[in-house]
C-alpha positions as CSV (number, residue, x, y, z in Angstrom):
1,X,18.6,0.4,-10.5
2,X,17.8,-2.9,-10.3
3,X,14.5,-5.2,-9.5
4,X,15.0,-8.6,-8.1
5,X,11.4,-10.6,-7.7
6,X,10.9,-12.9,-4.6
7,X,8.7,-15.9,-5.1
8,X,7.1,-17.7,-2.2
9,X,4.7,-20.7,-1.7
10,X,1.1,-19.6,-1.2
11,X,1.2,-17.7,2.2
12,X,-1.2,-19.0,4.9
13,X,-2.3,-17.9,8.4
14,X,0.6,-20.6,9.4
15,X,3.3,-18.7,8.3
16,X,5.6,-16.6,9.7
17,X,6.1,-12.9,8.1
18,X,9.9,-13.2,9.1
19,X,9.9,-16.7,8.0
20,X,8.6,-16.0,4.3
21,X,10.7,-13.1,4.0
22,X,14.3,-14.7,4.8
23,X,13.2,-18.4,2.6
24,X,12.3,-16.0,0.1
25,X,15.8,-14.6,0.1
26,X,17.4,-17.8,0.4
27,X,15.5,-19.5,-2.5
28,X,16.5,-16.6,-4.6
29,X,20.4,-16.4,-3.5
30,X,20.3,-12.8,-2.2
31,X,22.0,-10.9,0.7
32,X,20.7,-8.0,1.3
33,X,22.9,-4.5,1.5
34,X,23.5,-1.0,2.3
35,X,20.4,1.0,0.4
36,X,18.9,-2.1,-0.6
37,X,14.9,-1.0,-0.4
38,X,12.5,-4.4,-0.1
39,X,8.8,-3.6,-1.0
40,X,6.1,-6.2,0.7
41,X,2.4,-6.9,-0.6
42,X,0.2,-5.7,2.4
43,X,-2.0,-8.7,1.6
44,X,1.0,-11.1,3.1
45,X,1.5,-8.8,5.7
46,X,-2.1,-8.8,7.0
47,X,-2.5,-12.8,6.1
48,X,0.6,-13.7,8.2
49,X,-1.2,-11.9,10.6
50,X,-4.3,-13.2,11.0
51,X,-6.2,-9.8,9.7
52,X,-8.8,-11.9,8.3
53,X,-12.9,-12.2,8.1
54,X,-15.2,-14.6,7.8
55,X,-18.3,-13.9,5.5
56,X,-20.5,-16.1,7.4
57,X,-19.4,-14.3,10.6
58,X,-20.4,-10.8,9.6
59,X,-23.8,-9.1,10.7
60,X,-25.0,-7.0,7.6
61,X,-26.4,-3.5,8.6
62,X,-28.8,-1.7,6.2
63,X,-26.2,0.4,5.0
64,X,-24.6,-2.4,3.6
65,X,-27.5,-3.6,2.0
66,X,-27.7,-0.2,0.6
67,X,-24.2,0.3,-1.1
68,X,-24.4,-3.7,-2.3
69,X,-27.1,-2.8,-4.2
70,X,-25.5,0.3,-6.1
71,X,-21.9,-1.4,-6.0
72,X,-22.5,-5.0,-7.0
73,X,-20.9,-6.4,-4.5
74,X,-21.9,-8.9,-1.9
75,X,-23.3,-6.9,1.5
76,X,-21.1,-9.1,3.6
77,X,-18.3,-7.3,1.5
78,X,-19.2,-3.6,2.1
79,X,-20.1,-4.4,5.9
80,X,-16.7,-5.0,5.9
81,X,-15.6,-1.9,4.1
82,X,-17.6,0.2,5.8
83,X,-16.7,-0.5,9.5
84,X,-12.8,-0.5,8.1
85,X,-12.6,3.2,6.3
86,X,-12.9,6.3,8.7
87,X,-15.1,7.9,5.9
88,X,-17.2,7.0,2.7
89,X,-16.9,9.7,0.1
90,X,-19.7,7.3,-2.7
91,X,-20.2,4.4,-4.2
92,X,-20.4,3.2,-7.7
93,X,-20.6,-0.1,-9.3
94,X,-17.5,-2.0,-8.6
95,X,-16.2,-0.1,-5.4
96,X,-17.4,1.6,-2.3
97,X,-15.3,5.2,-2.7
98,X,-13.6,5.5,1.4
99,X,-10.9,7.4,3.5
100,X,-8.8,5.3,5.3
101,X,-5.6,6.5,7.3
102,X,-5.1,9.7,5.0
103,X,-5.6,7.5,1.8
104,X,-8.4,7.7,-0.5
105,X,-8.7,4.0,-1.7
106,X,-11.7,1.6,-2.6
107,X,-13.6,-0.5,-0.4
108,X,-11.2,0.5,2.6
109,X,-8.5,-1.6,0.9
110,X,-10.3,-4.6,2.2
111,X,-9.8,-7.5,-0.6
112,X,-10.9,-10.6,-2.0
113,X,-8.6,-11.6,-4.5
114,X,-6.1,-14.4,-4.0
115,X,-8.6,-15.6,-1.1
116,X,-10.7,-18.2,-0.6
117,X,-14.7,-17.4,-1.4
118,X,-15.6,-17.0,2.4
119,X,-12.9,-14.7,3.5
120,X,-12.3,-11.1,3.2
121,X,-8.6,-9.8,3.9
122,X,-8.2,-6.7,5.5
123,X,-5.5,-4.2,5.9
124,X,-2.8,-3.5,8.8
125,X,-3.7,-1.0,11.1
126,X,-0.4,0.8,11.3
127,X,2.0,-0.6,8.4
128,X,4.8,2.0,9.0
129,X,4.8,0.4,12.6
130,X,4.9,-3.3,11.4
131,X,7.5,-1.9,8.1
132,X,10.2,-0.2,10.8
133,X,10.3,-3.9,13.2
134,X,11.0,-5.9,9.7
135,X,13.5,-3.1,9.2
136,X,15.4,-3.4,12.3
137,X,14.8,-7.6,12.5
138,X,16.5,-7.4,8.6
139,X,19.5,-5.0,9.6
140,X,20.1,-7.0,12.4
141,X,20.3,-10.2,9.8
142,X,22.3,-9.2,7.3
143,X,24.5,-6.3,9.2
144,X,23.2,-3.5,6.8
145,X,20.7,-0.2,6.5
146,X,17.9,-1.0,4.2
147,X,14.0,0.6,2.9
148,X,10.8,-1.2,3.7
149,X,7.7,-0.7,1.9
150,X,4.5,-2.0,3.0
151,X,2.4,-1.6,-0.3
152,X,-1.1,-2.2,-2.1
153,X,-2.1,-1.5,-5.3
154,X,-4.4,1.8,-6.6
155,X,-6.0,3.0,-9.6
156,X,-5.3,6.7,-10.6
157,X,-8.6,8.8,-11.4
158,X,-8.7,8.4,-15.3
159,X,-6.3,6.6,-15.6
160,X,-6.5,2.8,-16.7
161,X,-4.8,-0.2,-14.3
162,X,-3.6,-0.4,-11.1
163,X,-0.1,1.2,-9.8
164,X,1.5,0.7,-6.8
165,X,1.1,2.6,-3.3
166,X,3.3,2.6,-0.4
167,X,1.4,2.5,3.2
168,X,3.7,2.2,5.3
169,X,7.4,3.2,5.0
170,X,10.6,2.8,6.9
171,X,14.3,3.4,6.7
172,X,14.2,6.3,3.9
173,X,12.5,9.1,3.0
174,X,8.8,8.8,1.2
175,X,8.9,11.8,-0.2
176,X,11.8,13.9,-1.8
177,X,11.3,17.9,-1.6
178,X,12.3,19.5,-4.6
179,X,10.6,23.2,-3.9
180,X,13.1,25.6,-4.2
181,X,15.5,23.9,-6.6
182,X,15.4,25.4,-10.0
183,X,15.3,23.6,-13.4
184,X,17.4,23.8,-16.5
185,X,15.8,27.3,-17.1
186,X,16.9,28.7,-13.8
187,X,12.6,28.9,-12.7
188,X,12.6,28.2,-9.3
189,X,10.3,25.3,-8.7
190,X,7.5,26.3,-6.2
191,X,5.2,23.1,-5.6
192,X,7.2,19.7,-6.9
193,X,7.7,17.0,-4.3
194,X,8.7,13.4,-5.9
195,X,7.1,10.7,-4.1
196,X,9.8,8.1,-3.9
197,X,8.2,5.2,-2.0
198,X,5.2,5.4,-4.4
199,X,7.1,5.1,-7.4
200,X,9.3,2.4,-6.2
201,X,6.3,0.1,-5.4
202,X,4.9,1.0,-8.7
203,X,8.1,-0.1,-10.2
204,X,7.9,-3.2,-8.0
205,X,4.4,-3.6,-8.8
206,X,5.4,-4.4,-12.1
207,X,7.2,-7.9,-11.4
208,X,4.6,-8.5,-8.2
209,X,1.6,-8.1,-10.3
210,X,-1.8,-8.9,-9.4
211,X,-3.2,-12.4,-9.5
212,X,-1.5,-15.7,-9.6
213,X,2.3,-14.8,-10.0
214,X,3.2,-15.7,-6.1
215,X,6.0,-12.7,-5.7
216,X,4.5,-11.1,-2.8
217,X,8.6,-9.3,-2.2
218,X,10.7,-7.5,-4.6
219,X,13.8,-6.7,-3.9
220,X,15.2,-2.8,-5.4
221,X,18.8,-2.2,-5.3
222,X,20.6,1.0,-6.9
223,X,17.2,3.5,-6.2
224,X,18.4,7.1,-5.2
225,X,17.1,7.0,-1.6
226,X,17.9,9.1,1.8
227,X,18.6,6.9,4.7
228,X,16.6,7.7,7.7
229,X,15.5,6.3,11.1
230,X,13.0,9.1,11.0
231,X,9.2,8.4,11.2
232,X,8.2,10.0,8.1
233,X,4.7,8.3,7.0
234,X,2.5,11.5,7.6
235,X,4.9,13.6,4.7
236,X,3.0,10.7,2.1
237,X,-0.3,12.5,2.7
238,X,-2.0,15.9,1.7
239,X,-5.3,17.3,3.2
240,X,-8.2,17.1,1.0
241,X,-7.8,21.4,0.2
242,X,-4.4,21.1,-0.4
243,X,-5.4,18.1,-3.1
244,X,-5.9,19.8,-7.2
245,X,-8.0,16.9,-7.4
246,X,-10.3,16.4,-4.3
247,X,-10.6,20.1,-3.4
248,X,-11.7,20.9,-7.1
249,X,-14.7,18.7,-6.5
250,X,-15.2,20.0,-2.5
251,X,-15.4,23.4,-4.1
252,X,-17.9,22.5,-6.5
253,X,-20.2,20.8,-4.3
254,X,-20.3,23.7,-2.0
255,X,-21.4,25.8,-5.3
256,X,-24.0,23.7,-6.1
């Protein structure tokens, strides 16, 4: 398998998402192939499009005076969190804990890094959706079937540093079934799923990285993907009692 990194300019509300993605190609003398999987920093994805806040626009509610004061951060920024997650789960310093579209992430995945002082970025509302048109546009380009991932970064609970998630998905499958395969002792295995996308923008991750690098696009050729038109995005997700993690604690708060 191999990991080609695409550099770009600094990305603006000017640009084009097409645009950056096929100069970005160019500038790096790559044509894209048959299985070829290309992973996509959400943060370009929602710039390019505009999915961006103003502080001084942004009427602050008590709750976000509230979770400012136990998290640190400015109220401007957790008004913003809040009205973008469909739950809050807590807050501690550094992060306001929230739900959003099946994923358990900080802060609703709303970001201030790699932005100027006065402007929060925020998320895509449906990245598969947005991941299958650059899909088809791509194919149509270069004559070939390719993977998109539309990703962010994460933290794993005790686990130190960020990894990669993938959001949206199209063009393979997320997540590869493995349940009733059996291993080199003939034990059938009864709950292991691989989660393909995840890993690969974990792997991508790696050459992307997090602050001033400029490779927003990584390029993976050689992974051991399934081609597919299908929608699969909802297979990336678990409910929270189906989670070892999350329904561990749900079980204990009931108890208490």
């Amino acid at each position: 398998m191999q990991l080609f990194p695409l550099s770009t300019p600094l990305i603006t509300t000017d640009d084009t998402l097409y645009a950056v993605i096929l100069n970005a190609l160019k500038s790096a003398k790559v044509t894209l192939q048959d299985g070829d999987v290309l992973t996509i920093a959400s943060k370009i994805v929602s710039v390019t499009r505009g999915l961006i806040v103003h502080s001084a626009d942004i009427e602050i509610s008590e709750e976000a005076k509230k979770y400012s004061e136990i998290t640190k951060l400015s109220p401007e920024f957790m008004e913003v969190s809040i009205r973008e997650s469909d739950e809050i789960l807590g807050a501690c310093w550094g992060a306001l804990l929230t739900k959003r579209q099946n994923n358990l992430m900080p802060n609703a995945g709303a970001d201030q890094s790699n932005a100027p002082d006065d402007i929060i970025i925020i998320l895509p509302k449906d990245p598969s959706k947005i991941a299958r048109d650059i899909q088809k546009f791509l194919e149509g380009e270069f004559n070939c079937k390719l993977g998109i991932i539309i990703g962010d970064s994460r933290v794993q609970p005790l686990r130190r540093g960020t990894s990669g998630i993938a959001l949206g998905v199209a063009g393979f499958v997320p997540v590869i079934d493995d349940r009733g395969r059996r291993d080199l002792y003939g034990r059938e295995m009864k709950m292991t799923r691989r989660a393909i996308a995840d890993n690969l923008m974990s792997a991508a991750e790696i050459l992307s990285g997090e602050v001033d690098e400029k490779v927003p696009l990584v390029l993976i050729r050689g992974a051991p993907i399934i081609l597919t038109d299908e929608d699969l995005t909802e297979t990336m997700s678990i409910p929270p009692n189906e989670c070892m993690y999350f329904s561990t604690f749900l079980k204990r708060n009931k108890e208490e």
